[in-house]
PLY file of the C-alpha trace (Angstrom):
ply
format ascii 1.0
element vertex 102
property float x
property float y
property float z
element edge 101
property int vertex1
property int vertex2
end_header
0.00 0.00 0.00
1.58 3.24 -1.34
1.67 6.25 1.34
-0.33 9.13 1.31
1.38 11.43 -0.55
2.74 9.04 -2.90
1.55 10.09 -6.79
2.81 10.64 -9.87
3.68 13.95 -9.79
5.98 13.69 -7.20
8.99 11.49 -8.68
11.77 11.21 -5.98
14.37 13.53 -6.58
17.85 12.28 -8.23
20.40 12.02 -5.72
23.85 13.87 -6.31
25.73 10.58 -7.11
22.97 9.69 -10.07
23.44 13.34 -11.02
27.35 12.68 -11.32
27.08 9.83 -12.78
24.87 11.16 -15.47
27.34 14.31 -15.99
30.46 11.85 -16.34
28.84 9.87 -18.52
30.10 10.14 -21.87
27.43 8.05 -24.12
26.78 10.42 -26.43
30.37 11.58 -26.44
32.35 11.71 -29.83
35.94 10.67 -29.43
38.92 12.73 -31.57
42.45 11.88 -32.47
44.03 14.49 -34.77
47.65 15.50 -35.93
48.37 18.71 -36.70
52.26 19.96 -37.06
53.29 16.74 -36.16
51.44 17.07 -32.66
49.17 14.68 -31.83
45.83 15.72 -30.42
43.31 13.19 -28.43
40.57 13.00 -26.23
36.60 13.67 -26.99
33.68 15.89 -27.49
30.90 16.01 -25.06
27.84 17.74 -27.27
25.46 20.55 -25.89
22.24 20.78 -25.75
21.79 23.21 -27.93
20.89 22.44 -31.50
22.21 24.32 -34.62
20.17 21.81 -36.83
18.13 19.21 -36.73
20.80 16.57 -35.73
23.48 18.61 -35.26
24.60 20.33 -31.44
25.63 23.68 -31.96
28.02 23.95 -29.27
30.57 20.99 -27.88
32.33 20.84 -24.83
36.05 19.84 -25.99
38.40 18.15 -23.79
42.25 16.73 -24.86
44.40 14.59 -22.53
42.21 14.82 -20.53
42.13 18.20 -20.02
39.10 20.76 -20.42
40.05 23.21 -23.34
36.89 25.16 -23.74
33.61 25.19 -25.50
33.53 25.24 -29.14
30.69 26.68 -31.12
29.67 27.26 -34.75
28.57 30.74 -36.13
28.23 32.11 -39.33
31.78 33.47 -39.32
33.08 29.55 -38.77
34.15 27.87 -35.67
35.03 29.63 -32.27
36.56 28.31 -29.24
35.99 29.80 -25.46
39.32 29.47 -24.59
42.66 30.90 -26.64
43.59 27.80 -28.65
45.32 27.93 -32.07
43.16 28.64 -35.11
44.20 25.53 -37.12
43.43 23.46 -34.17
39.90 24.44 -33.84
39.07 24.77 -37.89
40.71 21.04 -37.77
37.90 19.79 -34.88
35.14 21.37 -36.84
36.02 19.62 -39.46
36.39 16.44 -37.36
32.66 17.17 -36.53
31.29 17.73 -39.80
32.65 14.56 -41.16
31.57 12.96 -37.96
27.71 14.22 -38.68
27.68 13.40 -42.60
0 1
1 2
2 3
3 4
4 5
5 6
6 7
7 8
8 9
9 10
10 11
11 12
12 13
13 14
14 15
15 16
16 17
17 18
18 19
19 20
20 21
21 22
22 23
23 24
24 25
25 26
26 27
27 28
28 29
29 30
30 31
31 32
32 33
33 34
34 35
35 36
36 37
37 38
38 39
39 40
40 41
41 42
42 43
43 44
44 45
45 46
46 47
47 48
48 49
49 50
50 51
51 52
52 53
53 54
54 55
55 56
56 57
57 58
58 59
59 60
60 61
61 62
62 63
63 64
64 65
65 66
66 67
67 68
68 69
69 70
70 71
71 72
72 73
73 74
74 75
75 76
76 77
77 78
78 79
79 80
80 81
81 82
82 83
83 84
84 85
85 86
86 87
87 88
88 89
89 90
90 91
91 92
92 93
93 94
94 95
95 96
96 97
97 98
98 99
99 100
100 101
């Protein structure tokens, strides 16, 4: 026998460690390995919520080694990164994600 307040519109809430878990989840995470100059770049893509079109996130969290690098996101004028990161490197990971869509 359920308890008295017990309906349907009150779901229990999620508790931080399913929160967490959810965050560090990387499911819908795209993987990269590029080389650029002879350096080789590696680590993955977590995509926004945010869509640019149907399909396609507009904005993805990038991380290599492991490291968070910024956020990149596409406008008219191309690719932009959050954080100062060299120009070849982020017109390379767009490209990476456009091939990675098609």
């Amino acid at each position: 026998m359920g308890g008295r307040y017990r309906t349907e519109e009150y779901r229990p809430r999620t508790t931080l460690g399913e929160m967490a878990a959810a965050r560090g989840s990387n499911a819908n995470s795209i993987s990269i390995q590029i080389e650029i100059n002879q350096k080789k770049y590696w680590g993955f893509l977590n995509p926004s919520t945010k869509y640019l079109q149907h399909g396609f996130p507009a904005s993805f969290e990038l991380y290599f080694w492991g490291e968070y690098f910024g956020t990149i996101e596409y406008y008219s004028e191309g690719w932009v990164c959050s954080k100062e990161l060299d120009m070849t490197v982020i017109e390379a990971v767009g490209n990476y994600l456009m091939a990675w869509y098609e």
